[in-house]
mmCIF file as gemmi writes it, N, C-alpha and C atoms, coordinates in Angstrom:
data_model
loop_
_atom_site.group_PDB
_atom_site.id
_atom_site.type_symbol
_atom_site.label_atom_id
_atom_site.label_alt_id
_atom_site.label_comp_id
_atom_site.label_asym_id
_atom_site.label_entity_id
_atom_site.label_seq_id
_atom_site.pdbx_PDB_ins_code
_atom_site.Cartn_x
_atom_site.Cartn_y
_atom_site.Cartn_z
_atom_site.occupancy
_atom_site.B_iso_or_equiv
_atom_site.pdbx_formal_charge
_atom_site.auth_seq_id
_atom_site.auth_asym_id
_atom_site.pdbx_PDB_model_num
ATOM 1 N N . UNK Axp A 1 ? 97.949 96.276 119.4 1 0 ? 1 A 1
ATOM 2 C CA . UNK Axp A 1 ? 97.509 96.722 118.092 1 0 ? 1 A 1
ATOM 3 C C . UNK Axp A 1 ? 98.731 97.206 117.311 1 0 ? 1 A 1
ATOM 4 N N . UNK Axp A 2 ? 98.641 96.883 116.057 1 0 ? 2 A 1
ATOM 5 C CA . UNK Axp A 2 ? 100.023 97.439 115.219 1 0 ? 2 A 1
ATOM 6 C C . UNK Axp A 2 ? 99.655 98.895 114.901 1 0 ? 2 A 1
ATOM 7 N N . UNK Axp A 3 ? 101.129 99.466 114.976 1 0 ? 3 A 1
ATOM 8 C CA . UNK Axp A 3 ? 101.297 101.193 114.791 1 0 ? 3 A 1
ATOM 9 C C . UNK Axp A 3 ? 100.444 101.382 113.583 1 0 ? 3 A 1
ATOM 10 N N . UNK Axp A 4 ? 100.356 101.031 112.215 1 0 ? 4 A 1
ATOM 11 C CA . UNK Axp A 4 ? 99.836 101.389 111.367 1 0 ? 4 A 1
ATOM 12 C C . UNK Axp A 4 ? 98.185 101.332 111.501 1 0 ? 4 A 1
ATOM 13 N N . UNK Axp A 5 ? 97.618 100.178 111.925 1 0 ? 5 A 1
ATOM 14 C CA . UNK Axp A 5 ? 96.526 100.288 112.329 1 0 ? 5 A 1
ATOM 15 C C . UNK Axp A 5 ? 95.998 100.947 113.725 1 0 ? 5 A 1
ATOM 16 N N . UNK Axp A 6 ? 96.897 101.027 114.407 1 0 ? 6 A 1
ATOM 17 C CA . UNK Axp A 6 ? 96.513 102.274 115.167 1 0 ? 6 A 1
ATOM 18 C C . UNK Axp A 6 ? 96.378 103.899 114.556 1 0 ? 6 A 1
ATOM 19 N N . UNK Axp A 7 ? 97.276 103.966 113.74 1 0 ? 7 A 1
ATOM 20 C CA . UNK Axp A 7 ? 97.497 105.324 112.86 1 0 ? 7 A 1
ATOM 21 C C . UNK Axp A 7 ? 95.803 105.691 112.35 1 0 ? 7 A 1
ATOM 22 N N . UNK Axp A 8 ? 95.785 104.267 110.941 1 0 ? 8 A 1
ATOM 23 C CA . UNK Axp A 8 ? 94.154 103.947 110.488 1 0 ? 8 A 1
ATOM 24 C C . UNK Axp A 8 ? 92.926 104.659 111.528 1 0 ? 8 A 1
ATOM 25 N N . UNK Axp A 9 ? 92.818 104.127 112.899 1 0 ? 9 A 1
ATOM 26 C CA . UNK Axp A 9 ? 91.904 104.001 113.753 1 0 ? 9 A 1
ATOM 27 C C . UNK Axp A 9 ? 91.762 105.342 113.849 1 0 ? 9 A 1
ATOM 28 N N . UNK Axp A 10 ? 92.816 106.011 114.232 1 0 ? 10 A 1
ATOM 29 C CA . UNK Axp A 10 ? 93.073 107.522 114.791 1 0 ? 10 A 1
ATOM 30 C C . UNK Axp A 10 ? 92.558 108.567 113.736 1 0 ? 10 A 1
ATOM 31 N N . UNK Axp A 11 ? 92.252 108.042 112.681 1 0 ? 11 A 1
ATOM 32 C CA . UNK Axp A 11 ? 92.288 109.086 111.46 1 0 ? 11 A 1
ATOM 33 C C . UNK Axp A 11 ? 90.541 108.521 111.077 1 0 ? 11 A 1
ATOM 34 N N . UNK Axp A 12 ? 89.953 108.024 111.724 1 0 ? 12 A 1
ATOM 35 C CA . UNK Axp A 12 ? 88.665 107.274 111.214 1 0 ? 12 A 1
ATOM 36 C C . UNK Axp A 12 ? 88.749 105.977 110.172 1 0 ? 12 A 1
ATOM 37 N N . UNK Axp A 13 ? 89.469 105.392 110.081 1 0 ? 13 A 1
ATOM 38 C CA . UNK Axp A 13 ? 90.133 104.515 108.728 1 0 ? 13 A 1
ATOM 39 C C . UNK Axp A 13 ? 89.875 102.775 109.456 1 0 ? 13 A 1
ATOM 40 N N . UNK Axp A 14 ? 89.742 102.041 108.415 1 0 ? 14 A 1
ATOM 41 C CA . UNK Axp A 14 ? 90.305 100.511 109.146 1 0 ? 14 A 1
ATOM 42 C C . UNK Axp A 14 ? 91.481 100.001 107.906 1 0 ? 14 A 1
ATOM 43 N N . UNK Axp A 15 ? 91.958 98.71 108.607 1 0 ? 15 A 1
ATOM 44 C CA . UNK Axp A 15 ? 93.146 98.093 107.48 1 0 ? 15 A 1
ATOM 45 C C . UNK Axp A 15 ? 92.563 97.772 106.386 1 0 ? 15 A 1
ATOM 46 N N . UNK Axp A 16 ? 91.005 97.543 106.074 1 0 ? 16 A 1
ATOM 47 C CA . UNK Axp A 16 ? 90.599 97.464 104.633 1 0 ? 16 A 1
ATOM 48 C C . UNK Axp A 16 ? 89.29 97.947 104.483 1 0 ? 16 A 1
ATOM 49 N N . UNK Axp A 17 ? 89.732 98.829 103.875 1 0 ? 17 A 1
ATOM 50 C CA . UNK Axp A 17 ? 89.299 99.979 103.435 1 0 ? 17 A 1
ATOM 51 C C . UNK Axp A 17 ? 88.988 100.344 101.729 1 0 ? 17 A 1
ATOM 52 N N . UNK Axp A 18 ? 87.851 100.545 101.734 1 0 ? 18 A 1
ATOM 53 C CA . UNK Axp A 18 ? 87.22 101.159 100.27 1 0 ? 18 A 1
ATOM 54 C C . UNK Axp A 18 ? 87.139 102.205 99.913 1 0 ? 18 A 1
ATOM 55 N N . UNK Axp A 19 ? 87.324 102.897 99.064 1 0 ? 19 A 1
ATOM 56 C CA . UNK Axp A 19 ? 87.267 104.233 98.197 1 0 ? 19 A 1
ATOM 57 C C . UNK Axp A 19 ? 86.59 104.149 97.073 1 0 ? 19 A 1
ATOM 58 N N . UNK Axp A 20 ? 85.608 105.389 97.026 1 0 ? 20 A 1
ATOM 59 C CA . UNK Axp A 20 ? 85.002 105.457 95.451 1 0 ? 20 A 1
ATOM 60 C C . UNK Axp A 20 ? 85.561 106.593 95.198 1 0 ? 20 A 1
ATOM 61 N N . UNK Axp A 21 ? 85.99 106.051 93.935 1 0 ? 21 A 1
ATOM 62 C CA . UNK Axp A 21 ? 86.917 106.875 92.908 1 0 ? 21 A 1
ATOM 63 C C . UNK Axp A 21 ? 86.065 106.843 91.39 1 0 ? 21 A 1
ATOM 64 N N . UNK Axp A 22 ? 86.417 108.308 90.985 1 0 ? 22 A 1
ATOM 65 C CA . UNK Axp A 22 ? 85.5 108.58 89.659 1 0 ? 22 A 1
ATOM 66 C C . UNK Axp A 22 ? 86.848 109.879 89.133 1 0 ? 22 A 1
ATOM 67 N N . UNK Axp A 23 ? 86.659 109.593 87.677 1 0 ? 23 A 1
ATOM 68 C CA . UNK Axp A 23 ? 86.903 110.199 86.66 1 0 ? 23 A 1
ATOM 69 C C . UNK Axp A 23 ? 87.048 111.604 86.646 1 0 ? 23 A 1
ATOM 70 N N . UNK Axp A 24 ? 85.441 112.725 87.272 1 0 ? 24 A 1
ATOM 71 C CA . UNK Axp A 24 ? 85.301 113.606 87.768 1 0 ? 24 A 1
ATOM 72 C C . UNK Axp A 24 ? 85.486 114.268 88.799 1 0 ? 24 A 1
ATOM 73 N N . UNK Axp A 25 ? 85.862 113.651 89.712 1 0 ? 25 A 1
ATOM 74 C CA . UNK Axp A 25 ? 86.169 114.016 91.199 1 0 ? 25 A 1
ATOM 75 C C . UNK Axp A 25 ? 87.344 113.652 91.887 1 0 ? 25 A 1
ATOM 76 N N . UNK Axp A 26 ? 87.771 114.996 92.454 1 0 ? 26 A 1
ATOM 77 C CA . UNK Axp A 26 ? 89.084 114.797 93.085 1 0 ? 26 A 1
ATOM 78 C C . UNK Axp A 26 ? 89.343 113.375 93.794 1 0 ? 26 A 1
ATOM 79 N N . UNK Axp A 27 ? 90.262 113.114 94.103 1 0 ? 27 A 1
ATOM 80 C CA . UNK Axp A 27 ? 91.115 112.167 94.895 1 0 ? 27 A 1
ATOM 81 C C . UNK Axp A 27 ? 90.288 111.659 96.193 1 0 ? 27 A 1
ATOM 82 N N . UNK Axp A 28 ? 90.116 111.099 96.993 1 0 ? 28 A 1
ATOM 83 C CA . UNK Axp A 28 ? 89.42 110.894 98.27 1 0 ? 28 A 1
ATOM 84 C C . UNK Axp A 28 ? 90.664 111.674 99.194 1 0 ? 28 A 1
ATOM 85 N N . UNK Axp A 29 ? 90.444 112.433 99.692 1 0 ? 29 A 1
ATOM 86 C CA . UNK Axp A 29 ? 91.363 113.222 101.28 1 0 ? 29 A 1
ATOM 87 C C . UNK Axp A 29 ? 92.875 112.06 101.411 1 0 ? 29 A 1
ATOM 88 N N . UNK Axp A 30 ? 91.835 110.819 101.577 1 0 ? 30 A 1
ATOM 89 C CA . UNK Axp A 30 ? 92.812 110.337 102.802 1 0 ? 30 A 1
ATOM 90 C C . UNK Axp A 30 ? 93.815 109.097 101.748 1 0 ? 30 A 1
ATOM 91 N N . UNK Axp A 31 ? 93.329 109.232 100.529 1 0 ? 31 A 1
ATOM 92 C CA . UNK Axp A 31 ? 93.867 107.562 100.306 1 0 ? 31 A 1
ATOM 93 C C . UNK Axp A 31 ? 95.297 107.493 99.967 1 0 ? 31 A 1
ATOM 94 N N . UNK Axp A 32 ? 96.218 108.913 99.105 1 0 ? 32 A 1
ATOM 95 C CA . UNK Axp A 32 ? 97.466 108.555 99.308 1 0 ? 32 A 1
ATOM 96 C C . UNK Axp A 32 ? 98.135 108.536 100.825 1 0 ? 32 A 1
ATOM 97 N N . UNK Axp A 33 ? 97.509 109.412 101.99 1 0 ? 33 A 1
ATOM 98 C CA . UNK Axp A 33 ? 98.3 109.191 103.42 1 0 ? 33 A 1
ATOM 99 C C . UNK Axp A 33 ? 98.344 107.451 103.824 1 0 ? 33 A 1
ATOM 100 N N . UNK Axp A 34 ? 97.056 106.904 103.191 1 0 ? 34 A 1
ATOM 101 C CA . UNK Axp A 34 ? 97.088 105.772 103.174 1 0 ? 34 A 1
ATOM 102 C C . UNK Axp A 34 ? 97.867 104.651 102.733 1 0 ? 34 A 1
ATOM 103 N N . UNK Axp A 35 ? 97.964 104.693 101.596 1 0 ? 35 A 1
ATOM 104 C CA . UNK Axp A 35 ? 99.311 104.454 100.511 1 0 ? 35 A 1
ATOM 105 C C . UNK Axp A 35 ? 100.698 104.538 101.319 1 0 ? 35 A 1
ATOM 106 N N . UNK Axp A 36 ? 100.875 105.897 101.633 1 0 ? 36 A 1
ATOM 107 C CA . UNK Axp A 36 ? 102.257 105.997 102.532 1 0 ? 36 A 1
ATOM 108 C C . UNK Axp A 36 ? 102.587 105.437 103.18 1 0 ? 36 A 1
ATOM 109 N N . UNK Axp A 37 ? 101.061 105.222 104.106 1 0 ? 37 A 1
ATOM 110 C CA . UNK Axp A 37 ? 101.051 104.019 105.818 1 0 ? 37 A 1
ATOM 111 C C . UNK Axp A 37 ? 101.629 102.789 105.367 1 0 ? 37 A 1
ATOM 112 N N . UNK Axp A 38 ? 101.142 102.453 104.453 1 0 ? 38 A 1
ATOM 113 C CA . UNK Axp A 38 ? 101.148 100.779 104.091 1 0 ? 38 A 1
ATOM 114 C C . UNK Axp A 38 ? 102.949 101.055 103.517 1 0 ? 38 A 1
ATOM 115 N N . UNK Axp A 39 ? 103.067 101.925 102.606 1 0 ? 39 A 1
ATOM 116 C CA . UNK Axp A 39 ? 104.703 101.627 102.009 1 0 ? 39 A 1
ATOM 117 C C . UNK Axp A 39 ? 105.936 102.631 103.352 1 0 ? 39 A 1
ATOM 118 N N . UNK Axp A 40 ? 105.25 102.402 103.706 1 0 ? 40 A 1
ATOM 119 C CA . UNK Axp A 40 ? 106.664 103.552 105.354 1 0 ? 40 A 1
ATOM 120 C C . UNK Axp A 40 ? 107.081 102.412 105.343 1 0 ? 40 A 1
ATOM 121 N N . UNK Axp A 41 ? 108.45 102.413 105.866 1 0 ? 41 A 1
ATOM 122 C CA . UNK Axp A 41 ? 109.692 101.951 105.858 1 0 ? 41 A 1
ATOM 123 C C . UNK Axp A 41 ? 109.893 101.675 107.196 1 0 ? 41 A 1
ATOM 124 N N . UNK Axp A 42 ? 109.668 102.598 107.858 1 0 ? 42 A 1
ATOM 125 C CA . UNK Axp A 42 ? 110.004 102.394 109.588 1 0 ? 42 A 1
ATOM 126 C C . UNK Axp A 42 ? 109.011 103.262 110.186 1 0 ? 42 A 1
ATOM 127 N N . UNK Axp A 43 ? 109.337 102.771 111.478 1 0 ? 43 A 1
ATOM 128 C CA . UNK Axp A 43 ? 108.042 103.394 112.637 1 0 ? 43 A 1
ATOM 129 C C . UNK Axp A 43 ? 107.866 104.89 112.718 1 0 ? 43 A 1
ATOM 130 N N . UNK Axp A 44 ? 109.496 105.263 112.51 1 0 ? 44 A 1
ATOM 131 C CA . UNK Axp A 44 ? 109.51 106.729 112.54 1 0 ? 44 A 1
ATOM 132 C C . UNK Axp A 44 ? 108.639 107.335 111.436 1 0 ? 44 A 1
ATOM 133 N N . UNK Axp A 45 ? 108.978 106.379 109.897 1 0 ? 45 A 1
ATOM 134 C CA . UNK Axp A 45 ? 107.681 107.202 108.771 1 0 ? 45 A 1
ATOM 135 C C . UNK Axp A 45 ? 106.454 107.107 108.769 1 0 ? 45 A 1
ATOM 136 N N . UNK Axp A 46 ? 106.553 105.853 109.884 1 0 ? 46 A 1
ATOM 137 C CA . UNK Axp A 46 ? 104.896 105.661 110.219 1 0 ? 46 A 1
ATOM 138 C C . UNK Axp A 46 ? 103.695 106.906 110.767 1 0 ? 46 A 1
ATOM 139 N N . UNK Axp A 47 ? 105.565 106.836 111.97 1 0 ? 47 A 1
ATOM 140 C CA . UNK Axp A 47 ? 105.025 108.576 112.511 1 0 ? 47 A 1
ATOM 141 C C . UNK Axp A 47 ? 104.8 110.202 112.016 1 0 ? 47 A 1
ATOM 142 N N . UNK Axp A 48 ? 105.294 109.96 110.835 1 0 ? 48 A 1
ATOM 143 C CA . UNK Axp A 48 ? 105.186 110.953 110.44 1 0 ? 48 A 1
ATOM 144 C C . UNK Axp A 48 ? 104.248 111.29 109.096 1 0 ? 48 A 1
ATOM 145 N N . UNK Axp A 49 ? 103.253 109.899 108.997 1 0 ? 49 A 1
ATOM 146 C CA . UNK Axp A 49 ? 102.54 110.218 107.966 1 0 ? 49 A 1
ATOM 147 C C . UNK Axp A 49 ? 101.175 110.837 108.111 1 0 ? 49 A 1
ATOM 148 N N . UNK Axp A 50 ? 100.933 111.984 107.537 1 0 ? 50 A 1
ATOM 149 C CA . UNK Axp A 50 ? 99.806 113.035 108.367 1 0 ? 50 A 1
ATOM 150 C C . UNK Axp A 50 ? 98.11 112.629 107.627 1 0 ? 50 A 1
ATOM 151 N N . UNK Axp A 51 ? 97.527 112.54 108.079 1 0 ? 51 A 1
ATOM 152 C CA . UNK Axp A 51 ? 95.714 112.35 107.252 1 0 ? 51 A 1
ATOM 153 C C . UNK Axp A 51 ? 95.296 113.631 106.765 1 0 ? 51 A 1
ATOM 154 N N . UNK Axp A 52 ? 95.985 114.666 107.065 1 0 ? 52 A 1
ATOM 155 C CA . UNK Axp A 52 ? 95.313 116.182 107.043 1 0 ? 52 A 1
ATOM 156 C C . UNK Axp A 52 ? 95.285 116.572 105.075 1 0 ? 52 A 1
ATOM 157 N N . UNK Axp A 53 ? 94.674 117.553 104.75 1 0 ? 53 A 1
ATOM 158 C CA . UNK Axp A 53 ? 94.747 117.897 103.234 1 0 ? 53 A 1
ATOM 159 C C . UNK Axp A 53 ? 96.54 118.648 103.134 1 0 ? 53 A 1
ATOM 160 N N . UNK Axp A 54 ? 97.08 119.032 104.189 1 0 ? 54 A 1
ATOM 161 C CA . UNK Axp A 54 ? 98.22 119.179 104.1 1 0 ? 54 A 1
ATOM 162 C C . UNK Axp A 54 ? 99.652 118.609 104.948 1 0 ? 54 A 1
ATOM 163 N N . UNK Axp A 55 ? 99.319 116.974 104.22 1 0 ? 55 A 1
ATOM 164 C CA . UNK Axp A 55 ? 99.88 116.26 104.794 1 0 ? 55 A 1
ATOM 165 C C . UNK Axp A 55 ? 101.281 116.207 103.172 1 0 ? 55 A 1
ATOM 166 N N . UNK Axp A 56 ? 102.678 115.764 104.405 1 0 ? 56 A 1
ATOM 167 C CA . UNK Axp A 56 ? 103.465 115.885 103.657 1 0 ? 56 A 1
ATOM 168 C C . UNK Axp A 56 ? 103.914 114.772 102.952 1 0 ? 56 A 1
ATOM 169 N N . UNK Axp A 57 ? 104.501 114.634 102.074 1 0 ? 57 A 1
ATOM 170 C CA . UNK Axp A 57 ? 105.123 113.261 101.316 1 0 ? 57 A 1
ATOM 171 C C . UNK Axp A 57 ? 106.157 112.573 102.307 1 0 ? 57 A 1
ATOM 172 N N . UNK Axp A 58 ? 106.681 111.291 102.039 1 0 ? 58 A 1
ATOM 173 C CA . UNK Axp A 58 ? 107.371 110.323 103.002 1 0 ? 58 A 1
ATOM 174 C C . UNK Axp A 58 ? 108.433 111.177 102.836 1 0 ? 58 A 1
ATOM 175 N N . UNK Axp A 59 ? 109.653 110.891 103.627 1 0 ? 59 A 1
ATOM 176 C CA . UNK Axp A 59 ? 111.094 111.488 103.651 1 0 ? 59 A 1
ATOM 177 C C . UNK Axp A 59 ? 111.524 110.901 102.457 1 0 ? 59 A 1
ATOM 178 N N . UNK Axp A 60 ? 111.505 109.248 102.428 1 0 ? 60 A 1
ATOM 179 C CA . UNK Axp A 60 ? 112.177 109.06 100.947 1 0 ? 60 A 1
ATOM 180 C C . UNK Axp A 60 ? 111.395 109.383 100.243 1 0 ? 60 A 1
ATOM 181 N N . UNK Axp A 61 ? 112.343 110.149 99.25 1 0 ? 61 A 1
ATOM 182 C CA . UNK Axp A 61 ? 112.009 110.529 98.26 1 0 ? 61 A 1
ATOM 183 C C . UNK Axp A 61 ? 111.436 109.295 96.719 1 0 ? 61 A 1
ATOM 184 N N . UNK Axp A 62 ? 112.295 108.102 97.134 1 0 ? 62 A 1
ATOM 185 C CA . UNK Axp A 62 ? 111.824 107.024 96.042 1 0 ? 62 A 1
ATOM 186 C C . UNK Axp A 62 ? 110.936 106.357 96.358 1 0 ? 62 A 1
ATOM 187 N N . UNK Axp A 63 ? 110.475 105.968 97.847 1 0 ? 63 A 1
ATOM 188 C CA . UNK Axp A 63 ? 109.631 105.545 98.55 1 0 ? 63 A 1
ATOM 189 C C . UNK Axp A 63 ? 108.022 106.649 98.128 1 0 ? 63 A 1
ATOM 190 N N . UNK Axp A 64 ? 108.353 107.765 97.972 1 0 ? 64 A 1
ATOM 191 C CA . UNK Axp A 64 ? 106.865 108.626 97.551 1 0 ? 64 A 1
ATOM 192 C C . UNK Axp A 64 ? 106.765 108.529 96.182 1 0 ? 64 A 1
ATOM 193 N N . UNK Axp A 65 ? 107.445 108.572 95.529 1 0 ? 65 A 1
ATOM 194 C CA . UNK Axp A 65 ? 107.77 108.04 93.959 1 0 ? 65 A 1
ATOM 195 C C . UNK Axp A 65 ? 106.882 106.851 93.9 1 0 ? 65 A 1
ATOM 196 N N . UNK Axp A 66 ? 107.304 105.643 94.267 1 0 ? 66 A 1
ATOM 197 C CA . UNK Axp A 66 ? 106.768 104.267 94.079 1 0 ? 66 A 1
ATOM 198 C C . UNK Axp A 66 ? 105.318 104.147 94.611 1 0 ? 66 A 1
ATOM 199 N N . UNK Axp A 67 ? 105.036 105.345 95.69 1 0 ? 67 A 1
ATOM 200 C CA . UNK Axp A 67 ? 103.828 105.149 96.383 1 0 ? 67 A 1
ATOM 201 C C . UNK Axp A 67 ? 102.87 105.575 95.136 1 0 ? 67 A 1
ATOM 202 N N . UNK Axp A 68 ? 103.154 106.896 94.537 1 0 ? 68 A 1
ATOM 203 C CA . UNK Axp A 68 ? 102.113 107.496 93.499 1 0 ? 68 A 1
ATOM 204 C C . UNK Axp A 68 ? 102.455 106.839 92.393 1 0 ? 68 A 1
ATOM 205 N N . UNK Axp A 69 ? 103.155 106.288 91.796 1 0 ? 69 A 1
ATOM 206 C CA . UNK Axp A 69 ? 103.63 105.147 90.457 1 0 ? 69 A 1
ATOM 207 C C . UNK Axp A 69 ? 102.47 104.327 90.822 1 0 ? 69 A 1
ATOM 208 N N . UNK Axp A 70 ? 102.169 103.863 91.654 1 0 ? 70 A 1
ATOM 209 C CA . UNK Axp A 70 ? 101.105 102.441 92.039 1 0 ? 70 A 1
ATOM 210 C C . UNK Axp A 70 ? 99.882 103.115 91.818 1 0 ? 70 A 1
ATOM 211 N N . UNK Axp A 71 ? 99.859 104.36 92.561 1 0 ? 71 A 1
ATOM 212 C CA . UNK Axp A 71 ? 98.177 104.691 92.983 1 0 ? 71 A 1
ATOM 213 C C . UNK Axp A 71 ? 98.231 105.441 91.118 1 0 ? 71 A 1
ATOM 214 N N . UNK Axp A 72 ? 98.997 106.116 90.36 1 0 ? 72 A 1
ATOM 215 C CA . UNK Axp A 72 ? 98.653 106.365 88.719 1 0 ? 72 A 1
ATOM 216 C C . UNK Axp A 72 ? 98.353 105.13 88.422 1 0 ? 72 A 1
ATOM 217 N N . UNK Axp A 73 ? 99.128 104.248 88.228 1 0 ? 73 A 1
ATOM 218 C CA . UNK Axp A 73 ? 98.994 102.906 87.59 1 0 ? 73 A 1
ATOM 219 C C . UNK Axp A 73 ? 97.573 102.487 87.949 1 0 ? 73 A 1
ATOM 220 N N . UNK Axp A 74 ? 97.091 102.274 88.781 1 0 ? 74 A 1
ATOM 221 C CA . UNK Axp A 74 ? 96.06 101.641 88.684 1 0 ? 74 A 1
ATOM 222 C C . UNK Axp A 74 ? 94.86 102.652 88.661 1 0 ? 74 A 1
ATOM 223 N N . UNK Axp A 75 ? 95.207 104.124 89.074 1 0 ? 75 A 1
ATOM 224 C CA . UNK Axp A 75 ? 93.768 104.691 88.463 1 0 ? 75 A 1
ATOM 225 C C . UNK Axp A 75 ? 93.616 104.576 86.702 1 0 ? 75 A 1
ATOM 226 N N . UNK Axp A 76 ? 95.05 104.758 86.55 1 0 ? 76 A 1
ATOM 227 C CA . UNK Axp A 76 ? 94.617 104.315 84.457 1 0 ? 76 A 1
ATOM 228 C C . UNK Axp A 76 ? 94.147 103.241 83.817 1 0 ? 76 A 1
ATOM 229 N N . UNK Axp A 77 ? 94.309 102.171 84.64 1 0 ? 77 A 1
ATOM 230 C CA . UNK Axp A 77 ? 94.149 101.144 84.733 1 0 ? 77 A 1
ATOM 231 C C . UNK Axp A 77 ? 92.243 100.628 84.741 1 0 ? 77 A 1
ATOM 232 N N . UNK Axp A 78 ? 92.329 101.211 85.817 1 0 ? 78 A 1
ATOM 233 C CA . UNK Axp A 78 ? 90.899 101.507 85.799 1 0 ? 78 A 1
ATOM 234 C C . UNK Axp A 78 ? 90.156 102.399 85.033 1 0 ? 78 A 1
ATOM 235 N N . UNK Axp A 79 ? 90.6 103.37 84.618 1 0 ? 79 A 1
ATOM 236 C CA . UNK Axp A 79 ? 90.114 104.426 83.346 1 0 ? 79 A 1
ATOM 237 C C . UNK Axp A 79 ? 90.305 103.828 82.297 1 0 ? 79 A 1
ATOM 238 N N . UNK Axp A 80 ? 91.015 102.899 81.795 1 0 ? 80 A 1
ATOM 239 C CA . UNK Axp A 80 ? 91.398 101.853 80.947 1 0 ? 80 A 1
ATOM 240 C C . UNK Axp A 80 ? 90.373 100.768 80.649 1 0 ? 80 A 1
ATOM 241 N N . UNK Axp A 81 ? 89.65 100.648 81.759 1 0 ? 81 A 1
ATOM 242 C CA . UNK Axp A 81 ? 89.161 99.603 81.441 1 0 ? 81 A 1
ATOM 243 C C . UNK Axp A 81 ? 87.456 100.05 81.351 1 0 ? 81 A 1
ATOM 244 N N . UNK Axp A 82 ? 87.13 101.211 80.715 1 0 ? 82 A 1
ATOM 245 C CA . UNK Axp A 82 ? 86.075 101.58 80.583 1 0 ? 82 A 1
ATOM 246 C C . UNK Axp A 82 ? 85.414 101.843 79.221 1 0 ? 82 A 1
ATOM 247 N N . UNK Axp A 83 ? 84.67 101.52 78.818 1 0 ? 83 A 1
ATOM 248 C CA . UNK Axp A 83 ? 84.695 101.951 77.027 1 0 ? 83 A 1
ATOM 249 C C . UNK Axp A 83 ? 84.246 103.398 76.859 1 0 ? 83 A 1
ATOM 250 N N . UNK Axp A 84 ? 84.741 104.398 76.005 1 0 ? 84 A 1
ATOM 251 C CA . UNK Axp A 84 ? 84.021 105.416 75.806 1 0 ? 84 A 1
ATOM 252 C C . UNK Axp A 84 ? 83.621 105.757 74.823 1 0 ? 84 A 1
């Protein structure tokens, strides 16, 4: 089994995976640790990416940058595409 989807398994998660996301309500717990899993760099950041509510950002610093650039981008994206 690959480390990342072992990570997934361990945390209750699979490799594809759905989230409902709304306007009003916080973030889902797990989906940027998720984000991280998929953009880690090496096994070691693999290892060190936590599921907990006080889980920490990747070591790189541009690597956590690019992770939340993606996950903004497309929640506006999606808030974007709603009429109000």
């Amino acid at each position: 089994m690959h480390v990342c989807s072992a990570r997934l398994q361990a945390a209750g998660l699979s490799t594809s995976q759905t989230w409902d996301l709304a306007r009003n309500r916080p973030l889902p717990t797990n989906l940027l640790p998720t984000l991280r899993l998929a953009a880690a760099p090496s096994p070691e950041d693999v290892a060190r990416v936590g599921f907990d509510a006080q889980a920490a950002p990747l070591a790189d610093a541009g690597m956590e940058a690019a992770v939340r650039a993606v996950l903004a981008a497309h929640l506006q994206a999606r808030a974007g595409a709603y009429k109000v």
